[in-house]
C-alpha positions as semicolon CSV with decimal commas, in nm:
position;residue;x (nm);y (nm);z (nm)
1;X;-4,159;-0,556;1,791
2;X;-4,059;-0,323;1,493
3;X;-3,817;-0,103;1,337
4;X;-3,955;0,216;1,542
5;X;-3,925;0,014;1,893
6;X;-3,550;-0,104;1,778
7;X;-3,477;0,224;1,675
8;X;-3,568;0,345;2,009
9;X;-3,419;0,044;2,204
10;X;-3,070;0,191;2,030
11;X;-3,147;0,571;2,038
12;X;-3,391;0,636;2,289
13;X;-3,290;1,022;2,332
14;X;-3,246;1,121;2,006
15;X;-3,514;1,379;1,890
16;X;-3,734;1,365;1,602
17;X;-3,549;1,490;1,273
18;X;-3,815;1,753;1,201
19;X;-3,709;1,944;1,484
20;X;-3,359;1,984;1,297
21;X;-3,528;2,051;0,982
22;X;-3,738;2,310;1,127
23;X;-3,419;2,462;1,319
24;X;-3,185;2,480;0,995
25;X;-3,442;2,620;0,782
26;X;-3,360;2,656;0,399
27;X;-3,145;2,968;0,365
28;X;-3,270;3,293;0,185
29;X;-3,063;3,362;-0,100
30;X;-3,086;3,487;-0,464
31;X;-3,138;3,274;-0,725
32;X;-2,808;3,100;-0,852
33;X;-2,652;3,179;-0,535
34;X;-2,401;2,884;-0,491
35;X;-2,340;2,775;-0,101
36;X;-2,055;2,596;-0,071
37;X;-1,788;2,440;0,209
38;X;-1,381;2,410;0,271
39;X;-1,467;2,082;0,515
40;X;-1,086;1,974;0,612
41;X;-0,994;1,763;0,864
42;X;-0,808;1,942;1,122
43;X;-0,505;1,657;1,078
44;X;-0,179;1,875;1,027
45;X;0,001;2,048;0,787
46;X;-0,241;2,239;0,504
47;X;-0,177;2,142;0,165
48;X;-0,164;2,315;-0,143
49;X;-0,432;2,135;-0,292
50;X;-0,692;2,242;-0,010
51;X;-0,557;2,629;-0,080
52;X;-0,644;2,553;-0,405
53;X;-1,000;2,376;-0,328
54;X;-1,078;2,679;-0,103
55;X;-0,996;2,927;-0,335
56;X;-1,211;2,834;-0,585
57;X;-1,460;2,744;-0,350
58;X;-1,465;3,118;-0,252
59;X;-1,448;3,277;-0,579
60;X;-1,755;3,082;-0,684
61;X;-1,986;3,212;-0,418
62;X;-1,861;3,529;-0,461
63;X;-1,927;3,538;-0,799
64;X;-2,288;3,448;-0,675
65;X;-2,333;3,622;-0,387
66;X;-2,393;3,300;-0,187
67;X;-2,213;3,183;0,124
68;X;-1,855;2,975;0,171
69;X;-1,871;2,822;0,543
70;X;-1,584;2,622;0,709
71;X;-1,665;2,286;0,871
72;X;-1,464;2,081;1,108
73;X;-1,456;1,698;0,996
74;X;-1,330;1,575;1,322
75;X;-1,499;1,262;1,346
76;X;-1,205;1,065;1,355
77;X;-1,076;1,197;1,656
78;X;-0,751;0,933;1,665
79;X;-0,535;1,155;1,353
80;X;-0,618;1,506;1,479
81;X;-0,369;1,761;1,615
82;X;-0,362;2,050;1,843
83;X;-0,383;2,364;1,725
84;X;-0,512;2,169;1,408
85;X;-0,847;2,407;1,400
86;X;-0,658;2,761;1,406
87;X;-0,389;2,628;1,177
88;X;-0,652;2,567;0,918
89;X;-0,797;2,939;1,006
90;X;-0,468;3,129;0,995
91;X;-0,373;2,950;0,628
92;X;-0,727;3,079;0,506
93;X;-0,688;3,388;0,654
94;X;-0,334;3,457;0,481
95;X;-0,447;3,377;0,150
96;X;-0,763;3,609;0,185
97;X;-1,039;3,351;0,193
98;X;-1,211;3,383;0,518
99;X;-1,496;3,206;0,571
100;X;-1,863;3,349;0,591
101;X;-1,973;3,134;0,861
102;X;-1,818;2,850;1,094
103;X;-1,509;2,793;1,283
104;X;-1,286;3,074;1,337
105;X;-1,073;2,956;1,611
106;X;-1,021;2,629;1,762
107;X;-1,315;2,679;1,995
108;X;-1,528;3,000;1,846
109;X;-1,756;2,991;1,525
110;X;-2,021;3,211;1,388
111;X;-2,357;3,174;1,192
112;X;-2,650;3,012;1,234
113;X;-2,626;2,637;1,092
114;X;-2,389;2,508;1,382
115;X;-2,208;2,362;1,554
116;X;-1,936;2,385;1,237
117;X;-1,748;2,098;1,411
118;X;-1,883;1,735;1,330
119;X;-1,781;1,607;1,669
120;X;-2,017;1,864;1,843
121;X;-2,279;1,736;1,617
122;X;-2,341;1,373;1,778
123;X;-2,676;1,408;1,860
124;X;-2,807;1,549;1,540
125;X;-2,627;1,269;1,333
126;X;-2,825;1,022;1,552
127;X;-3,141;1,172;1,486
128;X;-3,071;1,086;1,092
129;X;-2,927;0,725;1,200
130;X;-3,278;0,628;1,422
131;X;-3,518;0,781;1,119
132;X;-3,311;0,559;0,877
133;X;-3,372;0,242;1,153
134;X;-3,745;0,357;1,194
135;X;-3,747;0,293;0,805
136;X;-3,585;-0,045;0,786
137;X;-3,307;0,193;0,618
138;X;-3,047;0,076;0,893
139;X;-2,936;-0,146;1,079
140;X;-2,711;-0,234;1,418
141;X;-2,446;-0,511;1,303
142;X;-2,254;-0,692;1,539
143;X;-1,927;-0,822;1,359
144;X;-1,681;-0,795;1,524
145;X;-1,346;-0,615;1,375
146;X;-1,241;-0,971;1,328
147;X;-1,520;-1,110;1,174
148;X;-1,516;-0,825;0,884
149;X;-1,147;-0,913;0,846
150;X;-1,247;-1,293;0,842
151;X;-1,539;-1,152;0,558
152;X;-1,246;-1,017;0,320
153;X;-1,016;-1,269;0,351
154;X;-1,253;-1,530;0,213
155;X;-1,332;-1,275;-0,044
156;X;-0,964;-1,195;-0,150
157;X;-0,912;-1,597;-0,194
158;X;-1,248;-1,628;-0,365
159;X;-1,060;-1,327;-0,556
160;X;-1,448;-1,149;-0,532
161;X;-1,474;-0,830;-0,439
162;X;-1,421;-0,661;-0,071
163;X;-1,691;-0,576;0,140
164;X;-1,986;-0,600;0,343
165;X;-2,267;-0,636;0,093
166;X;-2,539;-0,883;-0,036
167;X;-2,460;-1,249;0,090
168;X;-2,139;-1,122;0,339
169;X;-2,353;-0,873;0,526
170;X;-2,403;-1,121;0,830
171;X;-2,608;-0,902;1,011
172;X;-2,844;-0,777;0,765
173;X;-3,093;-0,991;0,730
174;X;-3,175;-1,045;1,139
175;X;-3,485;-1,032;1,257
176;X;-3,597;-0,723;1,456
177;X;-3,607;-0,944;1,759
178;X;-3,315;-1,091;1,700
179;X;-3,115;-0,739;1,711
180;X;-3,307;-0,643;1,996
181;X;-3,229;-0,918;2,176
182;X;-2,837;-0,910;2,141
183;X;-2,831;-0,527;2,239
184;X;-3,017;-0,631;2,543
185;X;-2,725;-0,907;2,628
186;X;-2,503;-0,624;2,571
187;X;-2,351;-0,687;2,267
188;X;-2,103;-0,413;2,090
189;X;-2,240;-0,298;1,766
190;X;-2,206;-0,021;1,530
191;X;-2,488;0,107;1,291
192;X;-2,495;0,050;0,949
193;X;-2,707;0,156;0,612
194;X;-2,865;-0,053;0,431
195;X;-2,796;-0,018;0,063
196;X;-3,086;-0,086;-0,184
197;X;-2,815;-0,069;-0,446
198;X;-2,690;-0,321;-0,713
199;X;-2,348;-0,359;-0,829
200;X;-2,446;-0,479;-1,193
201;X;-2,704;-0,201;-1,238
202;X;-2,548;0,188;-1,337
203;X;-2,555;0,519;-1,216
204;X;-2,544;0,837;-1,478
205;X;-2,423;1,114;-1,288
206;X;-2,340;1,500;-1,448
207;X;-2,007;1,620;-1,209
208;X;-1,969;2,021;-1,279
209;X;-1,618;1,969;-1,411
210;X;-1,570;1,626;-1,483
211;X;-1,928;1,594;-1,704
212;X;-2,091;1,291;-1,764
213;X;-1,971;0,978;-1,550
214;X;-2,106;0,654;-1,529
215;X;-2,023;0,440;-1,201
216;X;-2,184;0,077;-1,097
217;X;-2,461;0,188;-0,829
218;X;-2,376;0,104;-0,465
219;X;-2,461;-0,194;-0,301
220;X;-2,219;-0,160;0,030
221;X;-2,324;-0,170;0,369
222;X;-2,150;0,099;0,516
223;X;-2,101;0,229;0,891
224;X;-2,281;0,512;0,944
225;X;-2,246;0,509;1,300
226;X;-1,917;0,359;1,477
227;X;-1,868;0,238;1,821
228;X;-1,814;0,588;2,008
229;X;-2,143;0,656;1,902
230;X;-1,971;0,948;1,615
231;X;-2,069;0,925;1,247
232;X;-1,828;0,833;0,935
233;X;-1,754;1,106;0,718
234;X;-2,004;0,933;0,436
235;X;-2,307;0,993;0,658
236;X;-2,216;1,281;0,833
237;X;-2,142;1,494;0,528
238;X;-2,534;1,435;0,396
239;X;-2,630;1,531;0,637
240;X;-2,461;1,838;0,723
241;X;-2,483;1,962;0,377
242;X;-2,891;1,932;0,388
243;X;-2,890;2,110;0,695
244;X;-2,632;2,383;0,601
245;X;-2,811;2,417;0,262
246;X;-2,459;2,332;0,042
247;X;-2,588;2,349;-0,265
248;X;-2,253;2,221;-0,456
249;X;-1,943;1,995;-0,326
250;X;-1,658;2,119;-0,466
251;X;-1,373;1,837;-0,361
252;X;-1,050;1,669;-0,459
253;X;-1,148;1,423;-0,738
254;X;-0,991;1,133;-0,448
255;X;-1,440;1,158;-0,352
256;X;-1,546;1,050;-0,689
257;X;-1,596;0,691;-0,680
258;X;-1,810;0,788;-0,336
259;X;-2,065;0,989;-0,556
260;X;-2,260;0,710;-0,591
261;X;-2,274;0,588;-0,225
262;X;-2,357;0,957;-0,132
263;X;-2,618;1,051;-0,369
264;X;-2,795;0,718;-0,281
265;X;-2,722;0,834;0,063
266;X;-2,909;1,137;0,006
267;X;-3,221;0,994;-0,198
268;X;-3,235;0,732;0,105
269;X;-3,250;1,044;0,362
270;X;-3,480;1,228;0,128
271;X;-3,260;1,522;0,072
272;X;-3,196;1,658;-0,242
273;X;-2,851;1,568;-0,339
274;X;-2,591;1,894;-0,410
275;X;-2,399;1,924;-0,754
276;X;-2,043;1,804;-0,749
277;X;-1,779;1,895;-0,879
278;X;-1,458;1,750;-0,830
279;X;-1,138;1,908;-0,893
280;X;-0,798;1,711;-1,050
281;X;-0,525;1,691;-0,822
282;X;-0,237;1,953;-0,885
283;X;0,040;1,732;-1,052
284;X;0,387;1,817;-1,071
285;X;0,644;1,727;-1,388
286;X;0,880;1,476;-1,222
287;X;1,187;1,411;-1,568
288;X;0,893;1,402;-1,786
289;X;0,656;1,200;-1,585
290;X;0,345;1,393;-1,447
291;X;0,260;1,266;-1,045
292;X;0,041;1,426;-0,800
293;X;0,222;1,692;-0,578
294;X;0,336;1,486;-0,248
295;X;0,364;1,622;0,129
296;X;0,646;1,389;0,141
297;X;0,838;1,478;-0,178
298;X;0,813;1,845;-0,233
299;X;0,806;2,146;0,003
300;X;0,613;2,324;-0,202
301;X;0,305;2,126;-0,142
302;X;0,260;2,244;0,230
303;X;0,122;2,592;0,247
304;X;0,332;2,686;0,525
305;X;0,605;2,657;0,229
306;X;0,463;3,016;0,103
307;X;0,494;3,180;0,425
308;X;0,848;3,106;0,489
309;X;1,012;3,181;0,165
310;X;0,803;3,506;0,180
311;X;0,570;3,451;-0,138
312;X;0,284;3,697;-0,103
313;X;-0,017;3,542;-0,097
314;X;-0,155;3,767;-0,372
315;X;0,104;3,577;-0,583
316;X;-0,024;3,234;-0,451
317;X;-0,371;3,320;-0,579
318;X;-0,295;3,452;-0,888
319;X;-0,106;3,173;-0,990
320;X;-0,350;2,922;-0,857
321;X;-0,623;3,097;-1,070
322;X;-0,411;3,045;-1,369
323;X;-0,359;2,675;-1,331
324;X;-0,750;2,674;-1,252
325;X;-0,883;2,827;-1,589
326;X;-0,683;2,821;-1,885
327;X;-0,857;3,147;-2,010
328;X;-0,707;3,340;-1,692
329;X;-0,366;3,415;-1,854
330;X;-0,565;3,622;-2,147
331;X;-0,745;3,826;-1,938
332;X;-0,457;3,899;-1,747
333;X;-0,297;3,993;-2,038
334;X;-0,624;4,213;-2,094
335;X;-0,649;4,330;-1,782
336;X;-0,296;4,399;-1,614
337;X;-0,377;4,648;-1,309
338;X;-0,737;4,446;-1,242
339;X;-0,806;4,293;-0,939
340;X;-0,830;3,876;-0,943
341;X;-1,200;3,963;-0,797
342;X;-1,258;4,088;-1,134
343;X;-1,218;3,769;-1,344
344;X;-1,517;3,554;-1,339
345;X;-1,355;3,146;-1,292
346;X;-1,597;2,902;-1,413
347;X;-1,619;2,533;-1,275
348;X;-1,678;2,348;-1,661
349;X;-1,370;2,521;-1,787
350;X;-1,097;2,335;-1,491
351;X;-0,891;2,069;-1,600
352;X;-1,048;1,716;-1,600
353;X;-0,676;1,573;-1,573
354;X;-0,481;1,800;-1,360
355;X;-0,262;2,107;-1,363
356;X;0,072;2,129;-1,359
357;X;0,220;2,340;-1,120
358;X;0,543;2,521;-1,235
359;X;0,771;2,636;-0,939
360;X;0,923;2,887;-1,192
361;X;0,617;3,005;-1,345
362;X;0,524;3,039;-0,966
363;X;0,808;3,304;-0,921
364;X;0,737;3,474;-1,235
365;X;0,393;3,543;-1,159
366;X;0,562;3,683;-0,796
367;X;0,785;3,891;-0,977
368;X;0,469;4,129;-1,167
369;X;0,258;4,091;-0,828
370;X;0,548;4,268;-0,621
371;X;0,645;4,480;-0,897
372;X;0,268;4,627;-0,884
373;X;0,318;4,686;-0,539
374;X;0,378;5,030;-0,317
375;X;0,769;5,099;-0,178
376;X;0,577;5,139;0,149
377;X;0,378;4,790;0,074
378;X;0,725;4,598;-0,020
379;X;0,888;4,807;0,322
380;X;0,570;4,669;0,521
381;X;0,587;4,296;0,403
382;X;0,915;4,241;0,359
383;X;0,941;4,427;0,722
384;X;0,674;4,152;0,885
385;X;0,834;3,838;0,683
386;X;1,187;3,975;0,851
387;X;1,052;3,986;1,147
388;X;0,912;3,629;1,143
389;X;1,277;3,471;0,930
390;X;1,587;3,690;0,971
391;X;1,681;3,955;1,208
392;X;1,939;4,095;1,021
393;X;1,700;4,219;0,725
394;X;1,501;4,366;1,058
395;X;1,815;4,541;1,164
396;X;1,893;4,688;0,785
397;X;1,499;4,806;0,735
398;X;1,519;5,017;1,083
399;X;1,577;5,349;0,899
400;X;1,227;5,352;0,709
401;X;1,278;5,691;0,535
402;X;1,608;5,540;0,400
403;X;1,439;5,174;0,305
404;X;1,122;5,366;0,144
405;X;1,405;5,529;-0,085
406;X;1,565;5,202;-0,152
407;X;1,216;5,015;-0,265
408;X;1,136;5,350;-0,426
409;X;1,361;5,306;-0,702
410;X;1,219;5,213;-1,050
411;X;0,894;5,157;-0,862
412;X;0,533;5,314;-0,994
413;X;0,644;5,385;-1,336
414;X;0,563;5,250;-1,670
415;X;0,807;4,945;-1,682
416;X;0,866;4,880;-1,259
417;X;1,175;4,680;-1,176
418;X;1,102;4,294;-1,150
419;X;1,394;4,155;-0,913
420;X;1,219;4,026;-0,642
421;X;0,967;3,758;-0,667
422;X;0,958;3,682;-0,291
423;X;1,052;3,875;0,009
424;X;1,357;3,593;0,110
425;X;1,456;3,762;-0,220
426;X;1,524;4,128;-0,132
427;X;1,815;4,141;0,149
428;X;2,007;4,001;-0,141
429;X;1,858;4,234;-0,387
430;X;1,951;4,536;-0,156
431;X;2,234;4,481;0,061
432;X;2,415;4,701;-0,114
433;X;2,261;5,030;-0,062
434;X;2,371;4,954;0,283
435;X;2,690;5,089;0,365
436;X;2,729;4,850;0,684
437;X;2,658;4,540;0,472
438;X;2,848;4,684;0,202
439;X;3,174;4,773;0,385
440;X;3,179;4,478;0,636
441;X;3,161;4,218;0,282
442;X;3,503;4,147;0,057
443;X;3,318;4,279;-0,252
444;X;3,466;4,169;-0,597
445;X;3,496;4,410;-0,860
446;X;3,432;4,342;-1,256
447;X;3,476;4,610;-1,475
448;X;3,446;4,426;-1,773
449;X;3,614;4,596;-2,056
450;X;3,778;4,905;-1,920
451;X;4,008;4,714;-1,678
452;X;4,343;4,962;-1,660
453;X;4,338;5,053;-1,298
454;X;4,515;5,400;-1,416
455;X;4,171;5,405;-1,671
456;X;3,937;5,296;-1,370
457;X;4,103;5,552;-1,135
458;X;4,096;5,831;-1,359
459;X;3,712;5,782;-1,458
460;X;3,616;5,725;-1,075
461;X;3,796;6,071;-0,980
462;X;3,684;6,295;-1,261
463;X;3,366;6,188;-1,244
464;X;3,352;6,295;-0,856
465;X;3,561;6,617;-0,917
466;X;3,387;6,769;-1,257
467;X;3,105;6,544;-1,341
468;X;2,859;6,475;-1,097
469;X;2,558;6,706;-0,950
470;X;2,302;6,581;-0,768
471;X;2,107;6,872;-0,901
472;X;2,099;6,716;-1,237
473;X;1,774;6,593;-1,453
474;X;1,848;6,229;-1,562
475;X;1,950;6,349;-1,905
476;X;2,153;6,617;-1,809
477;X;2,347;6,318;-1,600
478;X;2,344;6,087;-1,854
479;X;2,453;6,362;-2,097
480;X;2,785;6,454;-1,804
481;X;2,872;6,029;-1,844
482;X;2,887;6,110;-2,257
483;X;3,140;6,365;-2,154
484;X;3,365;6,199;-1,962
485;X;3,388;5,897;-2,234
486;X;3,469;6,226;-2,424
487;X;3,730;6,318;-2,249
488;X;3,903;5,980;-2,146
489;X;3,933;5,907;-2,546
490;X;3,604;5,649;-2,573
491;X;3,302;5,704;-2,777
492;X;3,012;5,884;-2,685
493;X;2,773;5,690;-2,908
494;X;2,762;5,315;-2,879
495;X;2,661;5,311;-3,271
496;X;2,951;5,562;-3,296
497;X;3,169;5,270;-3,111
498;X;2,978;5,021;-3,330
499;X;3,046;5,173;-3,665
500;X;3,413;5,275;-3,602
501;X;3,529;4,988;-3,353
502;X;3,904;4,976;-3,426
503;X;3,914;5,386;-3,335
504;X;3,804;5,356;-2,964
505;X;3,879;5,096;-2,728
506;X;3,577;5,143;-2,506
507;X;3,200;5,365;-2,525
508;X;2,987;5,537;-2,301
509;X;2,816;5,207;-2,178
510;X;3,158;5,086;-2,067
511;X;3,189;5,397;-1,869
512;X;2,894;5,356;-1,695
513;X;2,970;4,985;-1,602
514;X;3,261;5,089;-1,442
515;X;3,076;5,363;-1,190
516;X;2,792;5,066;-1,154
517;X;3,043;4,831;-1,029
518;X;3,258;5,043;-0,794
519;X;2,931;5,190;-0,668
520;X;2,740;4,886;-0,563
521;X;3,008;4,638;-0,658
522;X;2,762;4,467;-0,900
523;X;2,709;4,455;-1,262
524;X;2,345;4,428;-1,270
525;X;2,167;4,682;-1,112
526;X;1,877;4,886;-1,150
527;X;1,854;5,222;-1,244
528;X;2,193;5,396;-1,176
529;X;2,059;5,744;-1,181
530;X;1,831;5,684;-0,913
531;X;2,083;5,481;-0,733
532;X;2,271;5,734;-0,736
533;X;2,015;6,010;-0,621
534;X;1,943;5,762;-0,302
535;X;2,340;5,745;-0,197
536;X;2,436;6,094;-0,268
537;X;2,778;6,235;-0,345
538;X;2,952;6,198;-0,020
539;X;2,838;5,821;0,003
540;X;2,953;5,746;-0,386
541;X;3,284;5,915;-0,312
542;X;3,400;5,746;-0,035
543;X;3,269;5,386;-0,245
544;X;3,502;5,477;-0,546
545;X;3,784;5,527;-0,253
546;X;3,746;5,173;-0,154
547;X;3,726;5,066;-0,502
548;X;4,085;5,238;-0,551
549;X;4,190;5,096;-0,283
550;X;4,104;4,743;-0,356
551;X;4,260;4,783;-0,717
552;X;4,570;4,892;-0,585
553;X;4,582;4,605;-0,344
């Protein structure tokens, strides 16, 4: 008896692997076109980090006109979820980085190198796992989950190192009859590779971002095929990424130490192995200590997170490009109305270490996204986010002339307002041109310095009775304000105020503050002339009523 009988004493079905070479034939691409894979594990809640793997991922075969597919790694069936699939879809979807090819629901894929899930690929897996037999490559080993725990203890009180390699692989060195005989008994047994490694000799590797590395070569036995007849995710990924053509692995840097187990994988299979490139974790700045951004720790590291605060995934992006390349925030700076598409992100320039990733800086980068934006693409968003988190924002935005107005203001010109960095930011930001959110709140008045009701009073009426036109260009109605300081005894000028301080006891800025505050009853607001235009006389009347009122209270 010999390898190719036991191989087909263990696999008798499985088909020759040329006829899954011939079917996945090497794709037809440009040269330098870069194929790559977001291969998750459909396990719960996306993280941040696999945004950020994806992301790049994308933007790399973009830049190459190549292909980003998505792949299922469902082998280990016990930690997946329901729903896990589509969850994975809709958070790739949000963020704008659809996949070329593979799954696109929990049950539908497209393109030609499938099945996309790794659990529908049993048979093709075993193909691999009898060639590798046939060769004396692998082997079936019978331990028992006991006896491999029975292995490492010894080992941990020999205080050698863990595993199932050299003298502790029990099962190695049976004969061929000796296997065949024990599967014929009935025996369990899973399948395992057999390494032609050595722990004291080296491997040079080059990693895309990381550079050169330098690991002790593999000399571990490891499953390649477990007891329900599925794959680990060790074997299963070689092979998938010959067959789908990847042409680079771009993965948390959690893989590296594998590198050498899977490119000895590969060279045993007789693939050619992809590049790698493996990408720091995203690290957070916990008092002054930098620690990997935790699922458990900080809500910021689910991407769900985004989606419920309402930061728009253009934002997300952005900011995850600059933590990517360093050189992004210059040619931002360069280029401040370009598309991200535009900036060309290169693999040697990420961080070897890891970024940090700045919650603030976050928001900041939110605040010049939205501030680029439309009032009818802040009405829209901030419209479906309402719809989706708080009713009564849905309720407010239900006169869409009026909201357009409201999100028009200080919007498409040179210097647009920056107040809202995400949409759970902008019921606060606008409640106030609202007169049912307005009137039904106790609002507090600060007028800062010009605080004589009889003052406040008389500015709020004259400035109704003689002052105000709607008609009026903004300097003609800034010019009307200058008058009324005029006329109540304050100074026109500030530098007038400024040079002369002990003759006036307030200047035209004060005046202003105190129709800003009984308007909207805020102090910070922005533009008051276009405010203004958006309320109209009537509205601003009956406001300065109720801010009489109040004062007089």
């Amino acid at each position: 008896m010999d390898y190719k009988d036991l191989a087909n004493l263990i696999f008798p079905d499985a088909k020759d692997i040329s006829y899954y070479e011939e079917k996945y034939p090497r794709r037809n691409l440009k040269e330098g076109a870069v194929v790559t894979r977001y291969a998750p594990s459909p396990t719960g809640v996306m993280h941040v980090g696999g945004l950020y793997q994806g992301l790049i991922a994308k933007k790399i075969v973009e830049q190459t006109e190549g292909v980003f597919f998505l792949r299922i790694e469902d082998t280990d069936q016990k930690r997946e979820i329901e729903n896990g699939v589509m969850e994975i879809v809709n958070s790739l979807k949000q963020f704008g980085l659809e996949a070329d090819e593979g799954m696109i629901s929990d049950n539908e894929e497209k393109g030609d190198y499938g099945p996309y899930k790794q659990s529908q690929r049993k048979e093709i897996y075993q193909s691999y796992a009898k060639y590798l037999i046939e060769q004396g490559k692998a082997y079936p080993c019978f331990c028992t989950p006991e006896d491999v725990e029975a292995i490492r203890s010894k080992q941990e009180a020999a205080k050698i190192r863990p595993g199932y390699y050299g003298v502790w692989a029990k099962c190695r060195n049976n004969t061929v009859e000796e296997m065949a005989e024990k599967i014929k008994e009935g025996k369990n047994y899973i399948i395992r590779f057999k390494s032609p490694g050595r722990e004291d000799k080296k491997i040079k590797h080059k990693d895309v971002i990381k550079g050169n590395v330098e690991f002790p070569e593999n000399d571990q036995d490891i499953v390649i095929i477990k007891a329900d007849g599925l794959p680990t995710y060790h074997f299963a990924h070689a092979i998938d990424d010959h067959l789908m053509g990847t042409t680079h692995v771009i993965r948390g840097d959690e893989w590296l130490s594998s590198v050498p187990l899977h490119l000895q994988l590969f060279h045993e299979l007789g693939f050619k192995a992809p590049k790698y490139a493996h990408i720091a974790p995203i690290m957070k700045n916990d008092n002054g200590n930098k620690r990997k951004l935790s699922k458990r720790k900080d809500p910021e590291a689910a991407v769900s997170y985004y989606e419920e605060m309402g930061i728009p995934a253009e934002a997300v992006n952005e900011y995850l490009l600059n933590i990517a390349n360093s050189n992004f925030e210059n040619w931002r700076r360069a280029n401040k109305d370009k598309d991200i598409s535009e900036f060309e992100l290169q693999l040697n320039k990420m961080s070897v270490s890891g970024a940090l990733f700045d919650m603030v800086k976050l928001l900041d980068v939110g605040k010049t996204v939205i501030s680029k934006f439309t009032a009818e693409k802040v009405y829209e968003e901030t419209l479906d986010w309402a719809k989706r988190h708080d009713e009564e924002l849905v309720k407010m935005l239900s006169d869409k002339e009026y909201s357009l107005k409201v999100f028009g203001i200080e919007r498409g010109n040179k210097k647009p307002r920056k107040d809202i960095s995400k949409w759970s930011d902008v019921k606060e930001n606008i409640e106030y041109m609202y007169d049912e959110q307005f009137y039904s709140k106790e609002q507090s008045y600060e007028y800062q310095v010009i605080n004589e009701k009889e003052d406040i009073e008389k500015i709020l009426n004259l400035y109704i009775e003689k002052y105000y036109d709607e008609n009026d260009e903004k300097q003609e109605w800034f010019d009307k304000i200058k008058e009324l300081a005029g006329e109540m005894g304050y100074a026109k000028e500030v530098k007038e105020f400024k040079a002369n301080p002990e003759m006036y006891k307030a200047h035209v800025g004060d005046v202003s503050t105190v129709l800003r505050v009984a308007l909207t009853a805020r102090t910070n607001t922005p533009d008051m002339y276009e405010i203004m235009q958006v309320i109209g006389k009537e509205r601003m009347a009956k406001r300065f009523e109720k801010a009489i009122k109040e004062m007089r209270h």
